[in-house]
C-alpha positions as CSV (number, residue, x, y, z in Angstrom):
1,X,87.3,120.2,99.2
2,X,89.9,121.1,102.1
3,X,89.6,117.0,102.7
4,X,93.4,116.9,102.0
5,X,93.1,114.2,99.6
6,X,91.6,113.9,95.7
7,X,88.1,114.5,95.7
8,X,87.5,111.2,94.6
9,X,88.3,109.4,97.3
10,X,85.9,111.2,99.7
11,X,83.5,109.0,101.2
12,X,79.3,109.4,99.7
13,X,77.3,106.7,101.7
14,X,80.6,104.8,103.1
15,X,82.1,104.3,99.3
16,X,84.2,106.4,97.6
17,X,83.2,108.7,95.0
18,X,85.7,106.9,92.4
19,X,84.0,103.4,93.5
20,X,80.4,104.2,92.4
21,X,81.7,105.9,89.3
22,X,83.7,102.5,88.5
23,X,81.0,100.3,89.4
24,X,78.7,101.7,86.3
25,X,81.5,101.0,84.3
26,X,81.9,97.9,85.4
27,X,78.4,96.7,85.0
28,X,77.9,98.2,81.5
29,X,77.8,95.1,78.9
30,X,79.5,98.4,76.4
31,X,82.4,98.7,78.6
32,X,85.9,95.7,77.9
33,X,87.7,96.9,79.7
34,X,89.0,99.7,82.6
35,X,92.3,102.1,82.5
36,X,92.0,104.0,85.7
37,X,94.5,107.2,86.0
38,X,95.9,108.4,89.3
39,X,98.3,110.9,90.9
40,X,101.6,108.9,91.3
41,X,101.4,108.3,94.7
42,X,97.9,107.0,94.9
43,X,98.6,103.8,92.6
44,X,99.1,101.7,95.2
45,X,96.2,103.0,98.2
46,X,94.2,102.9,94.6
47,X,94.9,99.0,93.8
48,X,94.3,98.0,97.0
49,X,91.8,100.2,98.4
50,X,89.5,100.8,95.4
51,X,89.8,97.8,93.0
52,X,91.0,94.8,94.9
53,X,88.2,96.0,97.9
54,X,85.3,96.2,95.9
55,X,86.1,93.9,93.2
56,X,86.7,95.4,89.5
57,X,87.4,93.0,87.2
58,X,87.5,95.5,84.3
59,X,89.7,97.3,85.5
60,X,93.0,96.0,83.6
61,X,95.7,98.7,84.7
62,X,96.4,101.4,87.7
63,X,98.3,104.5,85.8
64,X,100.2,107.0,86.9
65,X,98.7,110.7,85.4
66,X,100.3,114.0,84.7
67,X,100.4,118.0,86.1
68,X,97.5,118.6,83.7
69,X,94.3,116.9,83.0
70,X,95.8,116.6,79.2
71,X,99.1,114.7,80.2
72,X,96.5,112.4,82.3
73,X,94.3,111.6,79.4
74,X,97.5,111.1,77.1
75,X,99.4,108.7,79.5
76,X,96.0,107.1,79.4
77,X,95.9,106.9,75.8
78,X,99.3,105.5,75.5
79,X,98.7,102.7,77.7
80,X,96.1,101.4,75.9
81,X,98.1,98.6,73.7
82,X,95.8,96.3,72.2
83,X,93.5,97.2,69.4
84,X,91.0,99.9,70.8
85,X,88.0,100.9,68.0
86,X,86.4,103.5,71.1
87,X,87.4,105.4,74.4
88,X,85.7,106.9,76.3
89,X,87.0,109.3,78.9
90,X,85.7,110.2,82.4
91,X,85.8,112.0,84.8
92,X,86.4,110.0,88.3
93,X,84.3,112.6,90.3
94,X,81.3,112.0,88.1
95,X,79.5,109.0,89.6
96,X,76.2,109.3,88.7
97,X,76.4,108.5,84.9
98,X,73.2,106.7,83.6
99,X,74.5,103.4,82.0
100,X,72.3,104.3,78.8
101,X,74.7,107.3,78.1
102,X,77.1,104.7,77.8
103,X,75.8,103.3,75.1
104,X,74.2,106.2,73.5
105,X,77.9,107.5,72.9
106,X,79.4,104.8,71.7
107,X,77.0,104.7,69.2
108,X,77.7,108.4,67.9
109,X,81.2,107.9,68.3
110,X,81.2,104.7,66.2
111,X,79.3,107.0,63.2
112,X,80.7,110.5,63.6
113,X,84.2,109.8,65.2
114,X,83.6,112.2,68.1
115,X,80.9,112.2,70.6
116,X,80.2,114.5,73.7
117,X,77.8,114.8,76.5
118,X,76.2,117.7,78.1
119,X,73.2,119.6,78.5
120,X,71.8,122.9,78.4
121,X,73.1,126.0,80.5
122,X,70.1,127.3,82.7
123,X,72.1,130.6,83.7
124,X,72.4,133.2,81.8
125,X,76.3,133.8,81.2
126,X,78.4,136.6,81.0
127,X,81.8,137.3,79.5
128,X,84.2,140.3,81.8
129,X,87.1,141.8,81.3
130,X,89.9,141.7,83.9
131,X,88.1,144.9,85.7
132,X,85.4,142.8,86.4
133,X,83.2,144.9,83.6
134,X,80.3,143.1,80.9
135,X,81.8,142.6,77.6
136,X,79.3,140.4,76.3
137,X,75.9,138.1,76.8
138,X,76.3,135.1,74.7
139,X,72.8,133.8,72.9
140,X,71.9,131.0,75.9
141,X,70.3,129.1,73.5
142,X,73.1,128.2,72.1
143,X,75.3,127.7,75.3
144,X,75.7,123.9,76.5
145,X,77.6,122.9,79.5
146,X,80.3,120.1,78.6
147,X,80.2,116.8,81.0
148,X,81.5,113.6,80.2
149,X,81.7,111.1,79.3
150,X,83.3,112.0,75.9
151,X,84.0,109.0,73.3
152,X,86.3,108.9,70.3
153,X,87.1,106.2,67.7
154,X,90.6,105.5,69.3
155,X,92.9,106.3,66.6
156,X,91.5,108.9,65.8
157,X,91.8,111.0,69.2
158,X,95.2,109.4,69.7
159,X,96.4,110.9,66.5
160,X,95.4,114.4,67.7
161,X,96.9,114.4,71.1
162,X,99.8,113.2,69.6
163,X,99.5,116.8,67.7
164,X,99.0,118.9,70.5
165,X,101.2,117.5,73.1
166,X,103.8,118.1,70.3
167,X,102.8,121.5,69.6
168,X,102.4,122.5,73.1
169,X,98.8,123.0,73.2
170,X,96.6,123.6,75.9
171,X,93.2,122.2,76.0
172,X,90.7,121.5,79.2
173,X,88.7,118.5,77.1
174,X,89.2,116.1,75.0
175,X,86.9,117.2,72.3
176,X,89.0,120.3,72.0
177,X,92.1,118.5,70.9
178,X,89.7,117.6,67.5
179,X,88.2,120.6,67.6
180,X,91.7,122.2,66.6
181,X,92.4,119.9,63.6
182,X,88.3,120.8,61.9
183,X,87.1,117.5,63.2
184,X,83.4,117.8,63.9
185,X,82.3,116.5,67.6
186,X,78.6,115.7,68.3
187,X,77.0,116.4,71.1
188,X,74.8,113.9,73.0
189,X,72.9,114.9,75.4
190,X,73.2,114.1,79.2
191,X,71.4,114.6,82.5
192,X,71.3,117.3,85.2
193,X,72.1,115.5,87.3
194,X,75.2,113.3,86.1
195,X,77.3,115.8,88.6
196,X,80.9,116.3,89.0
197,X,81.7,116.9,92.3
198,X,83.9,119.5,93.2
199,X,82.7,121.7,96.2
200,X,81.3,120.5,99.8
201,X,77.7,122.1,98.2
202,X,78.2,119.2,95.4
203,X,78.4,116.9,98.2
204,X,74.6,117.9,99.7
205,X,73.5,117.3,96.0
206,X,75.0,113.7,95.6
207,X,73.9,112.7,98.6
208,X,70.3,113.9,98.2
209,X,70.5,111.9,94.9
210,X,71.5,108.8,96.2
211,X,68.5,108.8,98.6
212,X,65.9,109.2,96.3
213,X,67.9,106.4,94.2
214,X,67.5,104.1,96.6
C-alpha cells in the first residue's frame, strides 16, 4: 500500500480497516469470543488504539503473530486455552463480511469438520511457465476463489497444524493444512464483494461499498 504501516490500520471512512472488520465480529450473537493477531510491535498501538478506542468486548487477548501467515494462525491456535468446539479464522483486511456467513459456517463446520468460503472466478485463468509461456487453461467452472472466513471444529485443525508445523510445511490457508492429511473441506459460498484489501484500487472499491451501505 506504500502507507508504511499494515494495511489494516489504513483509515476507510475515519476507522480503521481492522475496526470494521472487528466490529461484525463483535456484534455476531455466533461469535464468544475474539483472539486478534498482530506483528510484535503493534500489540500495544493495537490495545489501545483499536480495542480500548472503539470498545471490543470480545476481544479477550492481543497476540503477537509470526514471519508467515501460518506461524500467525498457529500462535493463534495455541492461545486459545479454554474448551473451543469452532474457529474461525480471518483475515483482518476483510471488513465487509456479511454476519449471515458467520453463521452459515459455523453451521458446516459443526457437520463436516471443515468449512470454507468463496465464490466463483469470473476470469478465465491461465497456468505459465517461468518464460512467461501458456501451459494450461484450467476448466473455469470448476475454479473458486478462496476468501475467508474459514471455520474448523477446533481440535481438529489444531491437530493438523500441529503436523505441518512439525513437518515443515508450507501452506497459504488454513484449509490446506486438512487438505494434506485427506480431510474433506466444504465450501460455502460467499460474496463478491466480501473484499480483502490489498492495493490502493481495493481502496476505491471499499469505499464505493460503504456509500451505498449507508
Amino acid at each position: 500500500m506504500g502507507q508504511g504501516f499494515n494495511k489494516q490500520y489504513i483509515l476507510l471512512k475515519k476507522k480503521p480497516i481492522i475496526a470494521h472488520t472487528l466490529t461484525v465480529f463483535e456484534e455476531s450473537e455466533y461469535i464468544d469470543e475474539i483472539l486478534l493477531v498482530v506483528g510484535e510491535n503493534e500489540i500495544n498501538f493495537t490495545t489501545e488504539n483499536i480495542i480500548k478506542k472503539y470498545g471490543f468486548k470480545k476481544v479477550i487477548q492481543v497476540i503477537s503473530g509470526g514471519k508467515e501467515r501460518q506461524d500467525s494462525v498457529y500462535a493463534g491456535l495455541l492461545a486459545i486455552k479454554d474448551l473451543c468446539e469452532i474457529v474461525l479464522i480471518h483475515d483482518g483486511a476483510r471488513p465487509f463480511l456479511e454476519k449471515k456467513l458467520i453463521q452459515k459456517t459455523i453451521d458446516v463446520a459443526k457437520n463436516m469438520g471443515a468449512a470454507i468460503t468463496g465464490m466463483p472466478v469470473k476470469d478465465t485463468i491461465k497456468i505459465i511457465n517461468d518464460k512467461m509461456e501458456v501451459v494450461d487453461t484450467p476448466d473455469r467452472s470448476q475454479l473458486w476463489g478462496v476468501q475467508t472466513p474459514q471455520a474448523f471444529q477446533y481440535r481438529l485443525l489444531k491437530s493438523a497444524y500441529d503436523n505441518i508445523m512439525t513437518e515443515g510445511v508450507f501452506v497459504t490457508d488454513d484449509a490446506m493444512a486438512l487438505e494434506r492429511y485427506g480431510h474433506a473441506v466444504a465450501v460455502v459460498q460467499g460474496s463478491y464483494e466480501n473484499i480483502k484489501i490489498t492495493t490502493p484500487e481495493d481502496l476505491l472499491v471499499a469505499e464505493s461499498i460503504l456509500r451505498r451501505e449507508k
